[in-house]
C-alpha positions as CSV (number, residue, x, y, z in Angstrom):
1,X,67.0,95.5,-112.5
2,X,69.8,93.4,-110.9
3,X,68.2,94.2,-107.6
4,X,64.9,93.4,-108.5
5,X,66.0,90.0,-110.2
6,X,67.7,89.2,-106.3
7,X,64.3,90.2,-105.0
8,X,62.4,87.3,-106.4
9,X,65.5,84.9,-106.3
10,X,65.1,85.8,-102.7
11,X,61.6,85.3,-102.6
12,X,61.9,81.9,-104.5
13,X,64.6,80.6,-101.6
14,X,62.3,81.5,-99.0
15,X,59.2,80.1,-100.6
16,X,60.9,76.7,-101.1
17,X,62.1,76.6,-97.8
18,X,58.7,77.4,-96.5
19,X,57.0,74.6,-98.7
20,X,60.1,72.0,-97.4
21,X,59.2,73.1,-94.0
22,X,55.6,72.5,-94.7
23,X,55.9,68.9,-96.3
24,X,58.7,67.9,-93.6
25,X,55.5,68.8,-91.0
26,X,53.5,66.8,-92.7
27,X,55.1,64.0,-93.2
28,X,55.9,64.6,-88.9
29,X,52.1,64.9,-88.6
30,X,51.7,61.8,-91.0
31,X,54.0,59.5,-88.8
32,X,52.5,60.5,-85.2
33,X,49.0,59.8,-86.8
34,X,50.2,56.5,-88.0
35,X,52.2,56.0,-84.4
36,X,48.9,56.8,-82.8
37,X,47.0,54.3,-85.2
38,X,49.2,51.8,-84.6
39,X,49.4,51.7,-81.0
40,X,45.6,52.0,-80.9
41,X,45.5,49.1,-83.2
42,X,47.5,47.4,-80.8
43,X,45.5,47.8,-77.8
44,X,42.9,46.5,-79.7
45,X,44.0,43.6,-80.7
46,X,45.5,43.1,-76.8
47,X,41.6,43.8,-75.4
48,X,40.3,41.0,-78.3
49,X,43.2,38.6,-76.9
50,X,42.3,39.0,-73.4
51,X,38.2,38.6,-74.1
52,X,39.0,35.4,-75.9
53,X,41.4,34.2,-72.5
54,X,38.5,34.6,-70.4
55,X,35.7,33.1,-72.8
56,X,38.1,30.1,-73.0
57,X,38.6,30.1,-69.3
58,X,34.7,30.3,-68.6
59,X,34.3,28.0,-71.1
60,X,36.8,25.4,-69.1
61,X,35.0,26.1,-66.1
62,X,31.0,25.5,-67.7
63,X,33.3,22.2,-68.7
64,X,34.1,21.1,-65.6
65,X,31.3,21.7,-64.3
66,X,29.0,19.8,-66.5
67,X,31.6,17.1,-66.4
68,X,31.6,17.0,-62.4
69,X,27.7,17.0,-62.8
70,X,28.1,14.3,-65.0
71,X,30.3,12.3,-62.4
72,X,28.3,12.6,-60.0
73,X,25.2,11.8,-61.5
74,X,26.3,8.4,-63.2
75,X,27.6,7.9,-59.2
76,X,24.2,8.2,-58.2
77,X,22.5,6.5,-60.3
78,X,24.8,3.8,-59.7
79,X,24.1,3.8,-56.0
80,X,20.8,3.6,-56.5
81,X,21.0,1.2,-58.9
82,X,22.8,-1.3,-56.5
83,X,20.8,-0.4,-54.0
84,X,17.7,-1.5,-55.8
85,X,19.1,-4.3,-56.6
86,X,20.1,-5.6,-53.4
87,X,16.4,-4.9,-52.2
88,X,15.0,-7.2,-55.5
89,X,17.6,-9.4,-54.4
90,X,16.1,-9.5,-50.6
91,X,12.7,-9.6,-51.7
92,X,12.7,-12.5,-54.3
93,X,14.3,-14.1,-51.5
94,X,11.7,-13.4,-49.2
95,X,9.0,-14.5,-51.4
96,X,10.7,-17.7,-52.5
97,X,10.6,-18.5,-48.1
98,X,7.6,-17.6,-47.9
99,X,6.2,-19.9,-50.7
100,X,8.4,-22.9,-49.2
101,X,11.3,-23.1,-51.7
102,X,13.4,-21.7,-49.5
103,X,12.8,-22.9,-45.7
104,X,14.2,-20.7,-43.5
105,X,11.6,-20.2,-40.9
106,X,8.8,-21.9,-39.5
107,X,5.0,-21.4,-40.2
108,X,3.4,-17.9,-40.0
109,X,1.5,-19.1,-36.8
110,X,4.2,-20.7,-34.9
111,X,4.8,-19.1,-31.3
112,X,8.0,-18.1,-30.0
113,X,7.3,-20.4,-27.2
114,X,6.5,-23.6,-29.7
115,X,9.9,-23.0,-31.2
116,X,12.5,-25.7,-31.3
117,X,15.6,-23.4,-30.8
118,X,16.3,-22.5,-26.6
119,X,17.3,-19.1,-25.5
120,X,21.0,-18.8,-24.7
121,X,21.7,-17.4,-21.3
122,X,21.0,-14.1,-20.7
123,X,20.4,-11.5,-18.3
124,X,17.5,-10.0,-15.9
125,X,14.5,-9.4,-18.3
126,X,13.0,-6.2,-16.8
127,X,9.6,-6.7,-15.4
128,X,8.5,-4.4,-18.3
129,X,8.9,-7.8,-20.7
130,X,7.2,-10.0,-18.6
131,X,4.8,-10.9,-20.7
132,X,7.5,-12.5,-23.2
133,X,9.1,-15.5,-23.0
134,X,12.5,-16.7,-24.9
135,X,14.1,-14.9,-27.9
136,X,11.6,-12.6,-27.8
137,X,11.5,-11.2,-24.2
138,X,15.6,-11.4,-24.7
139,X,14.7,-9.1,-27.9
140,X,12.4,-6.9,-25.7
141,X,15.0,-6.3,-23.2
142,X,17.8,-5.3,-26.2
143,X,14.9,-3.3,-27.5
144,X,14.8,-1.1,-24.5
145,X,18.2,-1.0,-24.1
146,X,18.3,0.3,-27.3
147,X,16.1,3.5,-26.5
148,X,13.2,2.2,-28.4
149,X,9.9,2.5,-26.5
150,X,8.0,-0.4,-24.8
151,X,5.0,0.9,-27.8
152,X,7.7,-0.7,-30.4
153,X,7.5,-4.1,-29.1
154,X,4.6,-5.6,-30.7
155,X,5.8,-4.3,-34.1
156,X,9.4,-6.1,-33.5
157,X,7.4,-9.3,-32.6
158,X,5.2,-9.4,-35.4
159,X,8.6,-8.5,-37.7
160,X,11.1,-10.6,-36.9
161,X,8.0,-13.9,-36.6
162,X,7.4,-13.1,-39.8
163,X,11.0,-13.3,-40.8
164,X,12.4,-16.4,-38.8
165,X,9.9,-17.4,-36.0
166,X,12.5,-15.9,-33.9
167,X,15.0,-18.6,-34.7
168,X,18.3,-17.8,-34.0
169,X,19.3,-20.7,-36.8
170,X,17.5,-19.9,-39.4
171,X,18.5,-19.8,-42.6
172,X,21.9,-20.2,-44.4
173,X,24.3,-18.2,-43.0
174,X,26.1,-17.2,-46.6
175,X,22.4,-16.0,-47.0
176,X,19.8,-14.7,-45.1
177,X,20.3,-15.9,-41.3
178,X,19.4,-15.7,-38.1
179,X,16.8,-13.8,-35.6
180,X,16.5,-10.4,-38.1
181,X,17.6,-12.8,-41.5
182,X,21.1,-10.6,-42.5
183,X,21.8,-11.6,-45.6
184,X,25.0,-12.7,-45.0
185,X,24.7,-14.5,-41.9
186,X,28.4,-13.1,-41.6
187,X,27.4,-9.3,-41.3
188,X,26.5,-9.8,-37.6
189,X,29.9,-10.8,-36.5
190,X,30.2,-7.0,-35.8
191,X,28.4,-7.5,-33.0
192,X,30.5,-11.4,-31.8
193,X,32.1,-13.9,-32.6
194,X,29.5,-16.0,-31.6
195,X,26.8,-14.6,-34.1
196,X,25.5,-17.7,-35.6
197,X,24.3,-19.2,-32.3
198,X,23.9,-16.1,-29.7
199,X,20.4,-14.6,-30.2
200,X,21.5,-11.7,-28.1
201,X,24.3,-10.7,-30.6
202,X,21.9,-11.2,-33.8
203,X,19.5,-9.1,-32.0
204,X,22.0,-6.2,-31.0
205,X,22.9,-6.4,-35.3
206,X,19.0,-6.4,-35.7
207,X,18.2,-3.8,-34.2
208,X,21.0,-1.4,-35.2
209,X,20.3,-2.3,-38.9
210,X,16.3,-1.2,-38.0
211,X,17.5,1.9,-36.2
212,X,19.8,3.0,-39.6
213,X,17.3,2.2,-42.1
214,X,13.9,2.5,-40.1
215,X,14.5,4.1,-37.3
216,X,12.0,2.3,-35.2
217,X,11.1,-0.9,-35.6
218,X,7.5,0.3,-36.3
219,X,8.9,1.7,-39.3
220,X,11.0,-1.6,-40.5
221,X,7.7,-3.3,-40.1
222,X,5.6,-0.6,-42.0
223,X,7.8,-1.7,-44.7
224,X,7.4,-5.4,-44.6
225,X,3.5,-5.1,-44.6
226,X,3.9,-3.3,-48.0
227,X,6.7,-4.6,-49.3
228,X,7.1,-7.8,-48.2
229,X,10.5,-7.5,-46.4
230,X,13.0,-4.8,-44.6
């Protein structure tokens, strides 16, 4: 009987130790499963930071983008805004010469031979310009010089007659002035000192204006016969 009795209290010692064993592995299996959640929570919540950095750093650069658009955008429109302006300037100029309240220039039909103003001094015209006489043969030469064709001639003429009868004076030279009218007088000075009286030197500005804006004078006058100036 005693025996039997230290059977079971045997029995009882081992079972409890088994079911300690078995919660004490449970609770170990418990903990790594929350260990594992928690570090996989972790990464998670790293991967959501680090999509949000770059959706905030593509979102700073669509930003500057559109804002450099912007810029350069308003920058154009600017531009073009002075530009325009400086043309409706030109041409309500133009229009007040040509209807007399501003007299600049002689007469549609005046010659360059009729005018009042004299050629300055200038070198060999080639035999090419024969056929002119004054300013304008002194254009013709600066023309060629200027590796516009002979063909360009008659359109330069007809421009420049149009705009000052080829007078080297006129106009006001805080205004429109001179042989191609540059408005300011003061703009040809680039090309002398002696701008306001040297036809040669408002010619040389002339046609370097034409060649930037034009590129022949065939196209500068083009322009004038539609627009009414250059």
């Amino acid at each position: 009987m005693v025996r039997l009795w230290h059977r079971v209290g045997v029995f009882r010692i081992l079972s409890a130790a088994v079911l300690v064993l078995g919660v004490v592995a449970a609770a170990q299996v418990s903990a790594e499963r929350q260990a594992q959640q928690r570090l996989q929570r972790a990464a998670q919540l790293a991967q959501v930071a680090q999509d949000e950095q770059r959706e905030l750093e593509a979102e700073r650069s669509r930003v500057s983008a559109v804002s450099r658009a912007t810029q350069r955008e308003a920058q154009e429109k600017a531009d073009a805004a002075a530009s325009a302006a400086a043309d409706q300037a030109k041409a309500a100029q133009d229009a007040a010469r040509r209807k007399g309240l501003v007299k600049t220039s002689p007469s549609a039909s005046a010659s360059p031979s009729t005018s009042p103003s004299k050629a300055a001094p200038f070198g060999p015209i080639p035999a090419s310009c024969s056929e002119y006489t004054g300013n304008v043969a002194i254009g013709c030469a600066l023309m060629l010089d200027a590796g516009f064709g002979l063909d360009q001639m008659p359109c330069l003429k007809n421009l420049w007659m149009k705009e000052s009868g080829w007078r080297e004076t006129a106009g006001n030279v805080s205004r429109a002035y001179g042989i191609p009218q540059s408005n300011p007088g003061s703009k040809m000075s680039v090309y002398g000192a002696d701008w306001k009286t040297n036809p040669a030197t408002q010619i040389k500005w002339g046609l370097n204006y034409i060649k930037t804006k034009y590129r022949t004078p065939c196209g500068a006058w083009s322009n004038f016969q539609s627009k009414g100036y250059y």
